[in-house]
N, C-alpha and C positions, 0 to 999 in steps of 0.2 A: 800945462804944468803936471810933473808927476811925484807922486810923496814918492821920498827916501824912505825904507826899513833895510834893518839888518838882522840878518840872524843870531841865534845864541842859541847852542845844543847845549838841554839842561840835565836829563837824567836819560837814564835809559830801564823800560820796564821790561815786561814780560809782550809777548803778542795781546791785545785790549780788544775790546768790544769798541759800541760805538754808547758815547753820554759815560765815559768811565771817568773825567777828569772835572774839577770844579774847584775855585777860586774863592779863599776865603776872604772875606768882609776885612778891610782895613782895623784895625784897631786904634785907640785913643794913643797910643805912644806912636812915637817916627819909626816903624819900622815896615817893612817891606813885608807885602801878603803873602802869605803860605799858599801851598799847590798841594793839593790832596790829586792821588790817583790811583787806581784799583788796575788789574791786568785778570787774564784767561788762568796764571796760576795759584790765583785768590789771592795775592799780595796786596793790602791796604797800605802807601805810604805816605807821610806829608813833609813836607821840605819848604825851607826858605834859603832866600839866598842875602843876603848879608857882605857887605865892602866884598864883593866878589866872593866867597866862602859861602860853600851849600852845607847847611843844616839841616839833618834830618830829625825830624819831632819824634815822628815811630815811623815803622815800619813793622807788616804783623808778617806772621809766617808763612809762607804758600801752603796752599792745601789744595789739590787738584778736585777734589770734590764739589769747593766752592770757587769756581769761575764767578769773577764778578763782572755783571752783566747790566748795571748800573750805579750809577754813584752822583749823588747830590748834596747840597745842601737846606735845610729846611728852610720853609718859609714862614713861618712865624714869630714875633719880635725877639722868643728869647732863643733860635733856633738859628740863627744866619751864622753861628761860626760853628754847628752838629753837623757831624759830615752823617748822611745814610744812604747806606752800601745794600741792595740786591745782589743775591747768590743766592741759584737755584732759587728754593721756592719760598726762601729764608730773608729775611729784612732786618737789619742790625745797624742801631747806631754808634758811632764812637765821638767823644769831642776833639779838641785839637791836641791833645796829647797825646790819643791815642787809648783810652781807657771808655770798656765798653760799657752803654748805661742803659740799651735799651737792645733786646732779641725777639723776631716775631716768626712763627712758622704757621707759613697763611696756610698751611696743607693743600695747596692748588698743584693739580698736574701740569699747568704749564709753567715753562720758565721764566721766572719774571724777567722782562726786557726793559721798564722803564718804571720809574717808583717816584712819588711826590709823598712829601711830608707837609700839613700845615696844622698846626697847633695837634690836636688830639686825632688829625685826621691823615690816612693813608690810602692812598691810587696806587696803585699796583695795575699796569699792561701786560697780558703776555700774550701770544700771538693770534689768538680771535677772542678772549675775554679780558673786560676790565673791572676790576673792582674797587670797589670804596673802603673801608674799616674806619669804625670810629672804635675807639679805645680796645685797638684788636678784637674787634667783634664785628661783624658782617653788617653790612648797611645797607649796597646794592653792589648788584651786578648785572652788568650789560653784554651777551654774548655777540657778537658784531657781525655781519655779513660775509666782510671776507677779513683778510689780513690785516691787523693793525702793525702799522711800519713806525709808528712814535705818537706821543703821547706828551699832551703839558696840560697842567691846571690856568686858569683865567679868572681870573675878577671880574665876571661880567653884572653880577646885581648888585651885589655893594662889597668893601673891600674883604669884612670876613666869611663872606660864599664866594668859594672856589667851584668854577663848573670845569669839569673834563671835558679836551677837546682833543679830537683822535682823528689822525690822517690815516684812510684805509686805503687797500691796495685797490677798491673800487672803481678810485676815481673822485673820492669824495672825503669831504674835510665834516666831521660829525660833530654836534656840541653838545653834552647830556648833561642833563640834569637827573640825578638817581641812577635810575633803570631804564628810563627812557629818553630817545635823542629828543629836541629841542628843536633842531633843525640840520639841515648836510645841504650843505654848499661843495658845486660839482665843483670839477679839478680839469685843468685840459691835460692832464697826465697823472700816471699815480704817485701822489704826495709820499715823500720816503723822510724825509727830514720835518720839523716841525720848532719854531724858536718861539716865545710871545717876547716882545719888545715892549719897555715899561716906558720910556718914550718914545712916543707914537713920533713917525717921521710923516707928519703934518701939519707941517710949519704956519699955513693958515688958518688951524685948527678949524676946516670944515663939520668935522664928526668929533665934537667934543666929549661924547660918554662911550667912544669904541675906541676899542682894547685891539692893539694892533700885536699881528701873528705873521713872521713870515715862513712859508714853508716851500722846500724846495723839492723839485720832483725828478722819477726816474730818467727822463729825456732831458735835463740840465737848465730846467727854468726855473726864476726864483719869483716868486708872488705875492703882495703884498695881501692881508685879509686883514681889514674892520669890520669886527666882530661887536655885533649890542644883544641886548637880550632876546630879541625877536626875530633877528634876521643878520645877513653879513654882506659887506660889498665889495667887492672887489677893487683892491689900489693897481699901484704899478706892476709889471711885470719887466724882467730881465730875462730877454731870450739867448736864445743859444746856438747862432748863426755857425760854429764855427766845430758844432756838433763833440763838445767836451765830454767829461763824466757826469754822471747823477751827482745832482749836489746830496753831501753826506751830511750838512752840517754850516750850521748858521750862526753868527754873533753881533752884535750891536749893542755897545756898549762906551765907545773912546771916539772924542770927536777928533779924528787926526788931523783933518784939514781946517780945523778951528771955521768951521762954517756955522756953526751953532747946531748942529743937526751930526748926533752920530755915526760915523762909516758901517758901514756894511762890510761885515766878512764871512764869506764864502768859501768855504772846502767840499772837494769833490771828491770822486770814487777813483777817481785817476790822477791825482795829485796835485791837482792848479788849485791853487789859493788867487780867491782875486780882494779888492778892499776897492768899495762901493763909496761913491760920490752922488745923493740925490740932490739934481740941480734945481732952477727956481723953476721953471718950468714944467718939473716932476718927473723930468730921466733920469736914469740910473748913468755915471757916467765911472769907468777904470781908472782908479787913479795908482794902483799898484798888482803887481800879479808878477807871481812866483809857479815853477812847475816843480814839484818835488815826484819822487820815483814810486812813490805809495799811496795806497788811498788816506783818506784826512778820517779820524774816526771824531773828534771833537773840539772843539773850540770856546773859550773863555780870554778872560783880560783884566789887566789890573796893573796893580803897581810891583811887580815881582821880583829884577835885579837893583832897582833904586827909585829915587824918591823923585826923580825930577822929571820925568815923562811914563805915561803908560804904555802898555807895550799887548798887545793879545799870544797867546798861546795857544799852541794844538799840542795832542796827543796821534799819533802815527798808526797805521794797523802793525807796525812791527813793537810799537811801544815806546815810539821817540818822542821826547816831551819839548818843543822846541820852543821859543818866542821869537820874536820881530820886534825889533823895537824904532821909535824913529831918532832924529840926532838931536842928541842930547839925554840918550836914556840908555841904559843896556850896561854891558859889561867892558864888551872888546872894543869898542870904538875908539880911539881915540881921534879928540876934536881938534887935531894938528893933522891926522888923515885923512878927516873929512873933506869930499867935495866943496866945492861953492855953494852956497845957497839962497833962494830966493826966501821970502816972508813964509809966515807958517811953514817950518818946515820942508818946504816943497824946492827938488830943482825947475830952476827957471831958466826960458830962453837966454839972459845975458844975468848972469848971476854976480853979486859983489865978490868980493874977496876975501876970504874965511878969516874969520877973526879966530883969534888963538885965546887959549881956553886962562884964568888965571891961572900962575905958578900952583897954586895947590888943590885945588882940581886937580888939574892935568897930573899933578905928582899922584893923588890918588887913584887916577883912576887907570893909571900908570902901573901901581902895583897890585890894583883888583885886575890885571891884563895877566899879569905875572904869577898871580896867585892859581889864578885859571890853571895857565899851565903847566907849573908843579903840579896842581891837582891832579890834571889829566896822565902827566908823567907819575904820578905815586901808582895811579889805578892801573894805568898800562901796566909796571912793574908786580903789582899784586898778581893780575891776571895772568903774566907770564908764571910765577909763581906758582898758583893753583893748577895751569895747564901742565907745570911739568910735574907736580905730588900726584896727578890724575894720569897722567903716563905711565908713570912709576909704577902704580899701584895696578894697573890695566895689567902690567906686562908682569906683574908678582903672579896674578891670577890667571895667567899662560896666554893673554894676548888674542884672545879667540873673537874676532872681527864682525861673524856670525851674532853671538849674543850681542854684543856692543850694537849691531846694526840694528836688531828689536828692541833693545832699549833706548833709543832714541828719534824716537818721531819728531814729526814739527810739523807746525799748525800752516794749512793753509785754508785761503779763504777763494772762495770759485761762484761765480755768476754766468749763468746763461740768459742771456737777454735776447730780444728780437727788436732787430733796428730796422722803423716803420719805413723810413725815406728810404733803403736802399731794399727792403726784402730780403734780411738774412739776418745770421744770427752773428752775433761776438760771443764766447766762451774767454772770460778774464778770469785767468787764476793770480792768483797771489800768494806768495809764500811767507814766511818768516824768516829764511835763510835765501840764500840766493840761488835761481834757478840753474840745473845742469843741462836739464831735456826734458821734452814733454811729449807724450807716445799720444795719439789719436788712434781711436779705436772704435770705429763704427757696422754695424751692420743695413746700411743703409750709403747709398753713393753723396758723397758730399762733396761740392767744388768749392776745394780750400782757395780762397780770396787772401792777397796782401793787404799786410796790413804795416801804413808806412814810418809806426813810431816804434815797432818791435824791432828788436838785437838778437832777431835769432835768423837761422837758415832751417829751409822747409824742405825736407826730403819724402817725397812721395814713394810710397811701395808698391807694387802689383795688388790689384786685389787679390785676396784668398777665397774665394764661392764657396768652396768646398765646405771651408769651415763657417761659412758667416758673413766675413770681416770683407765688407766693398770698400771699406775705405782705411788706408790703413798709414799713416802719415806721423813727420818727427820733426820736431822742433828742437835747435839746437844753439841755445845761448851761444853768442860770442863775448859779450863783454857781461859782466856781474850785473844784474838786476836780478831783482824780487818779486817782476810784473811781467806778464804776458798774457799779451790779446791773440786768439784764434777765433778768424770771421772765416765763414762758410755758408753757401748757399744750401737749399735741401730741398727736394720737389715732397709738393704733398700730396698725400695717399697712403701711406702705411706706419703704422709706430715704427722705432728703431731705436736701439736703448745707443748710448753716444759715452764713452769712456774716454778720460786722461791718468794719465800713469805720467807722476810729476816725481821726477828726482833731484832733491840738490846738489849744490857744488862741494857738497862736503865728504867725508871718508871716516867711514867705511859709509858707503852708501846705501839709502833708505827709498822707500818709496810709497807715497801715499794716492791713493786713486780716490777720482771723483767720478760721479758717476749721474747721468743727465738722460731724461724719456724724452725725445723726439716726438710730437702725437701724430696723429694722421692729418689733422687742419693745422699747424703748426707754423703757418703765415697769416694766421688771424688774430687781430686786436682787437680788444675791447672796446669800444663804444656804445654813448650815452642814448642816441636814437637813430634808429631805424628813417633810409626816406621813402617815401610809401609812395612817390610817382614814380618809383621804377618798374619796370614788366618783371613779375615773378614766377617761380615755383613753387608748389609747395609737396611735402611729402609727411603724410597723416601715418602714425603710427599707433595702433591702439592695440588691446589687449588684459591681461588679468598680470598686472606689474602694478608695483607702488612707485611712487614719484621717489623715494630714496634708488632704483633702480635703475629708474631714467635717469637719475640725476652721476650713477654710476657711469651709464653711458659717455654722457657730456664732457665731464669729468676725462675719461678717458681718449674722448675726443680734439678736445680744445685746449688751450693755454689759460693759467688765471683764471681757472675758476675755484670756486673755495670749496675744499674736502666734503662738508656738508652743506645739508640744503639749510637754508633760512630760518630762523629758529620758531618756530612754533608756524610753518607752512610746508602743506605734501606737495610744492610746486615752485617753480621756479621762471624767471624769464630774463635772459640776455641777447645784446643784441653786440656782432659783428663786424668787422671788414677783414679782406683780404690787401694786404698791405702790398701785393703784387698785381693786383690788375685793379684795387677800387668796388670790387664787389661786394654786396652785402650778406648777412646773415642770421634771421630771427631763431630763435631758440625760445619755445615756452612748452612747457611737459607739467605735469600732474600725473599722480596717480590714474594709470589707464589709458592715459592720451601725451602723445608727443607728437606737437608739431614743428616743422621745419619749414623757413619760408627763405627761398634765397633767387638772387637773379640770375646764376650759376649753376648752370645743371650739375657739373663736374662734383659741386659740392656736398647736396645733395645725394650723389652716388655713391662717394667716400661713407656720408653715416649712415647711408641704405647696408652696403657691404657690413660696415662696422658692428651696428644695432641688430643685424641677422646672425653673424657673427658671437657675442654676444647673449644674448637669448638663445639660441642654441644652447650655448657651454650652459647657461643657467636653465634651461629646461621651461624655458616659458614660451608660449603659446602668445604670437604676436600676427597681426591681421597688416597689410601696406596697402595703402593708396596714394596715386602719385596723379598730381590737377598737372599737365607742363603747358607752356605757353612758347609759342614760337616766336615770337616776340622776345621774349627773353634770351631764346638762344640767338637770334640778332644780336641785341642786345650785348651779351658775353662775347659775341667774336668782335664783336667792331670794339669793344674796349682792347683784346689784344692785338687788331690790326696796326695799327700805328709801330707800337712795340714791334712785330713782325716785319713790319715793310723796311723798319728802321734796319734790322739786323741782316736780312735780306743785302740790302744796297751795302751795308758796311761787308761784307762779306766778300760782294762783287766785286766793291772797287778795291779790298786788300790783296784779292787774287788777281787783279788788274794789274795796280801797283808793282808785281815783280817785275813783271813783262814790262810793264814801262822805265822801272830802273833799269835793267837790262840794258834795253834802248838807248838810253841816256849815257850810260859808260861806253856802249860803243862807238856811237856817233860824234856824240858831245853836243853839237845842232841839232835842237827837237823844235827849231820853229814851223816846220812843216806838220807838229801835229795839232791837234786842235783844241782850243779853248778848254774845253772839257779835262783833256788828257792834259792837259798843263796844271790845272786845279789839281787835280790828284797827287801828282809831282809835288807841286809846293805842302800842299798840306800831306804829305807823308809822313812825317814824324808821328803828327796825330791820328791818324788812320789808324800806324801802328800800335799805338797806346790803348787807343779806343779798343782794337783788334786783343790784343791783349789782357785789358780787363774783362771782358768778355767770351770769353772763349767758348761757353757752350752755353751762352744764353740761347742763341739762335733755335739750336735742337731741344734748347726746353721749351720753347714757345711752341714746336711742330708738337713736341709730345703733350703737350696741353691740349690744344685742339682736334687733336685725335682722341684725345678722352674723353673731352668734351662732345665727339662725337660720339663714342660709343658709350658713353650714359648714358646719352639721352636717347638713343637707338635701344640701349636697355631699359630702361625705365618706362618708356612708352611701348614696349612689346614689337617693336621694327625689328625686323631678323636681318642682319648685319653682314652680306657677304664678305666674306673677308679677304675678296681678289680686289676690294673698294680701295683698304686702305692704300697700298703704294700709290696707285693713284690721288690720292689724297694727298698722301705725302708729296707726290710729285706735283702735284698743284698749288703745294703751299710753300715750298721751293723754288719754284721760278718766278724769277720776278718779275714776269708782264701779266702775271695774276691779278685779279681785282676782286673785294670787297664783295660784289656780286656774283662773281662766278663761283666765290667756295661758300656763300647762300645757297647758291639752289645746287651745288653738291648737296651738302648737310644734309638740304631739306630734299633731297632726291626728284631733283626736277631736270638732273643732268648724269 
């Protein structure tokens, strides 16, 4: 069975943040809930919608100063209908009229990104501090390890103590009390969204005093968290087989499938909305899913176009305020168009025959259809209006296309991520207006990868050496979106600063660039531990440096790690992998001492280079010792033989493949050839594909192994003929090479 929803486009704001939209509390009379929503150009508005007819309560005035960057409503008995709005560093309430009663200026240098209000007390997140205020006055503050990505208050000791609970980009889910965590419960990814759920989906109420939290992470899993005061366990999980967006955003609050147990709704960074079914068994089961062309910035629900089903709603990264209703609720539906339907809502394999709605229903809801759209027809004519007084006036002032192009930016929003299962990166921009082109701009060689949901064409240019620019590539919209992915490979070993130059479809044309560090390890992910039965290196660094120096190093070496070191420690320690061959990598420095433990000579070389590099420019006096194990460098080649031998044979048999096509158009009878040469034949389609997604994997595999060996040739003080390598090369290029025989090359036994 799968639930019906329908859409209904309800306003349109500015480009938003993400937590900018929230849902007022029912009142005692029959009328439908108000929508509060804040945007990027400070606009506070609240609307209801009414027999089809949107009312606006207020709406305040943009102020580009105050981007508002959060927006809720309190938690306290006499606070569920106070909306309180974050901007900048500023905290201000209004009620539902619109009239302000309350302004707070925390004087914090960062921006607040997430705000809670309960009775006298105020949480304020901004991106590695949180703090507490009771009666605008400082109460604690928690500087965090790394990145706070979202933030909610909990009821975990009794209903009026609220403890803060903070999803880091760590890896880990924090719970504080004050100024100090409580306890952090790891993450198998970094938690980016954060919802707490006031009923718990624990239908056999095993954990009756845990306060249920879901939060959804940067790789697209959503996870259930029972939180108690002492400790947290972990519920279900929803994986992400099918490899979508970062969930942006979580709600649970309308049972649609009358299960007794509220749905689950899920928005992502790339536009799929899905609505959750937990079955008796405890999986998570789809019972609706939509793809929209943007990312989801928030989600709430309620009773918002009418009285007789609830409906949830998002806000858009471009500012579109939409709802989903099921049938029997909404605006534009009329229940003479509805499909057939099975019970609750839902269509069913063999469905009745749609009953028709009574005469005066259907006549109402008949003219809230109609009313729509005049509405939409009044506003279209307005905005024709304005655009042509805005012409007018352009062209009095002499038409000069120059200044009109600087004053008119537009917001766009860009992620550079690194996707573990393949080894590369995706760069998602997103805009507010619709894409024209998108310039690539690297100094560093990147093999741009398709990517199969984009609507653009990929024109590759020469590199420029001269100037810089190895990579230098243009993406070019064919049909109107707002979204584009750019996946690319990148070998590691050197930083490389990575530039987009993003122009819209619009005129006079604008252009705003983003701009992204490549670091020299730049296929390594974070993780929790280290495994300690593998054969390693290590590489000691010491000297007259403070641990803010080393930590500089790091920093400029790896991904994800946070600006500063740890709050009140001269030292640090993370641990590794490389998301292309499975290797690992310890990192822990102090004041005076840095060491590096990795299974990977190659790696080890990179921060050797770097950290000498480095100290150099900063004038400091640094001492290297290097333990290597031969073992280890085993070790590293036999994890990329496989990968090698793979690319190797695919290679052979694509340059085979002509010659036996060939064959095949001349002759037509290829039963004289053999078993072998038939396989290739039939599976040719695939060859080619495979042949094609890969195009120079092959030669990055040989260029690895050749650094791999001349690391470790440097690092251990082996003087490196350099008439070895083509040799090298040519041994690791033919494919009746074995596993053994480029062993005792490496190790100079041949």
């Amino acid at each position: 069975m799968e639930l019906e929803l329908f859409r209904q486009d309800l306003i349109q704001t500015s480009t938003c943040a993400t937590g900018t939209l929230a849902v007022l509390p029912l009142t005692e009379e029959k009328k439908t809930q108000k929508v509060a929503a804040g945007d990027m150009s400070g606009v506070v508005q609240c609307f209801s919608v009414k027999k089809g007819e949107f009312n606006v309560a207020f709406k305040t005035l943009p102020s580009a100063a105050n981007k508002v960057t959060s927006l809720v409503l309190g938690k306290g008995k006499s606070q569920k209908d106070k909306i309180f709005v974050a901007a900048g560093n500023q905290i201000k309430g209004v009620n539902k009229k619109g009239k302000e009663f309350f302004r707070f200026n925390t004087q914090l240098t960062e921006t607040i990104r997430r705000v809670d209000v309960f009775e006298k007390n105020i949480w304020s997140a901004g991106e590695y501090v949180h703090n507490h205020f009771i009666e605008a006055k400082d109460k604690a503050l928690y500087l965090c390890p790394d990145r706070i990505n979202d933030a909610e208050v909990v009821p975990l000791a009794n209903p009026a103590e609220l403890w803060p609970v903070l999803a880091c980009q760590d890896r880990y889910v924090r719970v504080l009390r004050g100024s100090e965590p409580v306890y952090e419960a790891p993450t198998p990814a970094a938690p980016v969204s954060l919802q707490y759920v006031v009923d718990s989906h624990d239908p056999q109420h095993r954990f009756p005093n845990a306060k249920e939290v879901l939060y959804g992470t940067d790789t697209g899993t959503l996870v259930q968290l029972l939180l108690e005061a002492e400790a947290a366990r972990q519920g279900f999980t929803l994986a992400n087989p099918k490899k979508q967006g970062a969930v942006a955003a979580v709600y649970s609050g309308i049972d649609f499938t009358k299960t007794g147990l509220n749905n689950i709704v899920v928005g992502r960074e790339d536009g799929g909305v899905e609505v959750l079914d937990l079955e008796e068994a405890g999986q998570l089961r789809t019972v609706y899913s939509i793809k929209l062309t943007e990312s989801i910035n928030t989600l709430d629900g309620g009773f918002l176009t009418g009285l007789l089903a609830q409906e949830f709603v998002m806000h858009t990264f471009s500012g579109k305020v939409i709802s989903y209703a099921p049938p029997g609720g909404g605006l534009l539906v009329s229940n003479a168009e509805q499909p057939a339907r099975g019970p609750l809502g839902m269509r069913a394999k063999a469905p009745p025959p749609a009953v028709a709605a009574p005469g005066a229903e259907e006549e109402e809801r008949r003219a809230s259809y109609y009313k729509q759209i005049d509405r939409l027809r009044a506003e279209i004519s307005t905005l024709k209006q304005e655009i042509e007084a805005e012409r007018q006036r352009f062209q009095m002032k002499g038409g000069d296309t120059a200044m009109l192009a600087m004053s008119a930016p537009f917001t766009v929003q860009d992620k550079c991520k690194l996707e573990a299962d393949e080894a590369c990166y995706v760069l998602t921009i997103e805009s507010a207006v619709p894409i024209f082109t998108v310039a690539i701009q690297c100094n560093a060689a990147l093999q741009m990868l398709d990517v199969p949901s984009n609507v653009a064409i990929l024109s590759r240019s020469p590199p420029d050496e001269a100037n810089g620019n190895l990579t230098l590539a243009t993406y070019r919209c064919q049909d109107s979106t707002n979204r584009l992915a750019v996946k690319f490979k990148v070998r590691e070993g050197r930083s490389a600063a990575l530039s987009a130059f993003v122009l819209p479809a619009i005129s006079p044309k604008a252009c705003v660039v983003v701009r992204h560090t490549i670091r020299p390890l730049c296929l390594h992910q974070r993780i929790v531990q280290m495994d300690t039965s593998r054969p390693t290196n290590e590489l000691l660094i010491t000297g007259q440096f403070t641990g803010g120096d080393a930590h500089t190093w790091v920093t400029g070496l790896l991904p994800d790690i946070p600006p500063t070191l740890p709050p009140g420690q001269d030292g640090a320690s993370y641990v590794f992998q490389n998301t292309l061959l499975g290797t690992q990598l310890l990192c822990r420095y102090r004041g005076g001492e840095a060491r590096f433990v990795s299974d990977l000579v190659s790696t080890l070389g990179i921060i050797h280079e770097h950290v000498m590099r480095e100290a150099t420019n900063a004038k400091l006096r640094v001492n290297v010792s290097f333990n290597p194990s031969a073992q280890s460098l085993q070790h590293s080649v036999a994890l990329v033989w496989p990968q090698l031998e793979k690319q190797r044979t695919l290679k052979k048999t694509y340059n085979m493949l002509e010659g036996l096509a060939e064959l095949k158009m001349q002759d037509g009878d290829i039963s004289y050839l053999s078993q072998d040469y038939k396989s290739v034949l039939d599976r040719a389609d695939k060859i080619r594909q495979e042949y094609k997604e890969q195009p120079q994997h092959l030669d990055h595999l040989v260029a690895l192994i050749k650094d791999l060996y001349l690391d470790y040739c440097k690092l251990t003080g082996v003087a490196t003929p350099k008439q070895r390598l083509p040799a090298l090369e040519q041994l690791l290029n033919d494919t009746s090479s074995t596993l053994e025989q480029l062993m005792e090359f490496l190790l100079g036994q041949r």
